[in-house]
C-alpha positions as CSV (number, residue, x, y, z in Angstrom):
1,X,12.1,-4.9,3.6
2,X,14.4,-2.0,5.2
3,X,12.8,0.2,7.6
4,X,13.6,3.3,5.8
5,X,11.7,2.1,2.3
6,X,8.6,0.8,5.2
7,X,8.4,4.5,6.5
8,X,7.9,6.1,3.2
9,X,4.9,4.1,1.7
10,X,1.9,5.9,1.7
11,X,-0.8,3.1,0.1
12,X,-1.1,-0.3,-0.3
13,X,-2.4,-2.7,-2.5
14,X,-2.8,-6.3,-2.9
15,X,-2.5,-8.5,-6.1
16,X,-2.5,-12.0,-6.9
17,X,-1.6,-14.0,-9.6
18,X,-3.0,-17.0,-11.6
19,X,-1.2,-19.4,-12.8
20,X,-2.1,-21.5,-15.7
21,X,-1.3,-25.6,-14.8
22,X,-2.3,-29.0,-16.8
23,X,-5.0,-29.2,-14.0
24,X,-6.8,-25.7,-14.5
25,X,-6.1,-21.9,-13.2
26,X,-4.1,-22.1,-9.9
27,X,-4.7,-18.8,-7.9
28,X,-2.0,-17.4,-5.9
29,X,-1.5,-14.4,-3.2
30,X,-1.9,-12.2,-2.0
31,X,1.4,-10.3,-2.8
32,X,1.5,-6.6,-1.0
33,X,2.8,-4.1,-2.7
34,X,3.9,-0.3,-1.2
35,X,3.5,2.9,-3.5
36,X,5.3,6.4,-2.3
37,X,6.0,9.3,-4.7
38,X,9.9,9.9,-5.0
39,X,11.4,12.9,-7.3
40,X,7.7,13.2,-9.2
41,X,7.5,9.5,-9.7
42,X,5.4,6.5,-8.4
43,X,7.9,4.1,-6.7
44,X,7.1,0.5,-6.0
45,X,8.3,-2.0,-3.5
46,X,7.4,-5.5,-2.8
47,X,6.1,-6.2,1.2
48,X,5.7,-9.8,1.5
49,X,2.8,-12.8,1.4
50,X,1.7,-10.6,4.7
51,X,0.7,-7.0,5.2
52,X,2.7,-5.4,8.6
53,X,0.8,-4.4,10.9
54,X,2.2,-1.0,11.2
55,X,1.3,-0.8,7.5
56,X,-2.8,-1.6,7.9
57,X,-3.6,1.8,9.6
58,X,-3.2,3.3,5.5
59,X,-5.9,0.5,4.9
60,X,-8.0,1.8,7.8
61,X,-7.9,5.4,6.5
62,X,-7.9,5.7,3.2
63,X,-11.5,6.7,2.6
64,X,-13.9,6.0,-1.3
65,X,-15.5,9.5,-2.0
66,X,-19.2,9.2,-2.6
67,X,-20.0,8.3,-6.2
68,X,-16.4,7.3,-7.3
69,X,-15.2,4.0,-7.5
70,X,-11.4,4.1,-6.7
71,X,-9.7,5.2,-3.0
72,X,-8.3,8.5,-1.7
73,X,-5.2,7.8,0.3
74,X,-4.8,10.5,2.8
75,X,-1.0,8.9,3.4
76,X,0.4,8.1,7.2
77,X,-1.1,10.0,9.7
78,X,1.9,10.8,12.1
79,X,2.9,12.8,9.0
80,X,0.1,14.6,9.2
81,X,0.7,15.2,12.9
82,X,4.3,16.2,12.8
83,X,4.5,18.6,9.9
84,X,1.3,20.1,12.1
85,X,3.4,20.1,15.2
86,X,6.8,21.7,13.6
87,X,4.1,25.2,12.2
């Protein structure tokens, strides 16, 4: 994945697939996936098999508001920090 497509994903999320064979349901995955907002709409980009590791500090902060059952995803913190910085 390009570096510049890396630097503007703010959440993550992991999927996997099943597969039907002759033998049964075949699991596979996980597959990451990267979500940023571009021009008012939800882009999507395929990671890899593996999350980066400079990508898993979004999983370490997004935070599950008590009494709600999906994620808030306060984004990449050194964007935080910067537009903070350049006030």
């Amino acid at each position: 994945m390009d570096p510049i497509t890396l630097n503007k994903i703010t959440r993550v999320q992991s999927q996997f697939m099943t597969k039907k064979t002759g033998k049964g349901d075949h699991t596979t995955g996980p597959y990451w996936f990267g979500y940023w907002q571009e021009n008012g709409k939800t882009q999507r980009a395929y990671i890899g098999r593996q999350l980066p590791a400079e990508l898993e500090v979004l999983l370490a902060t997004r935070v599950k508001p008590p009494g709600h059952s999906l994620y808030h995803w306060p984004g990449r913190p050194q964007a935080a920090q910067k537009k903070a910085l350049s006030k």
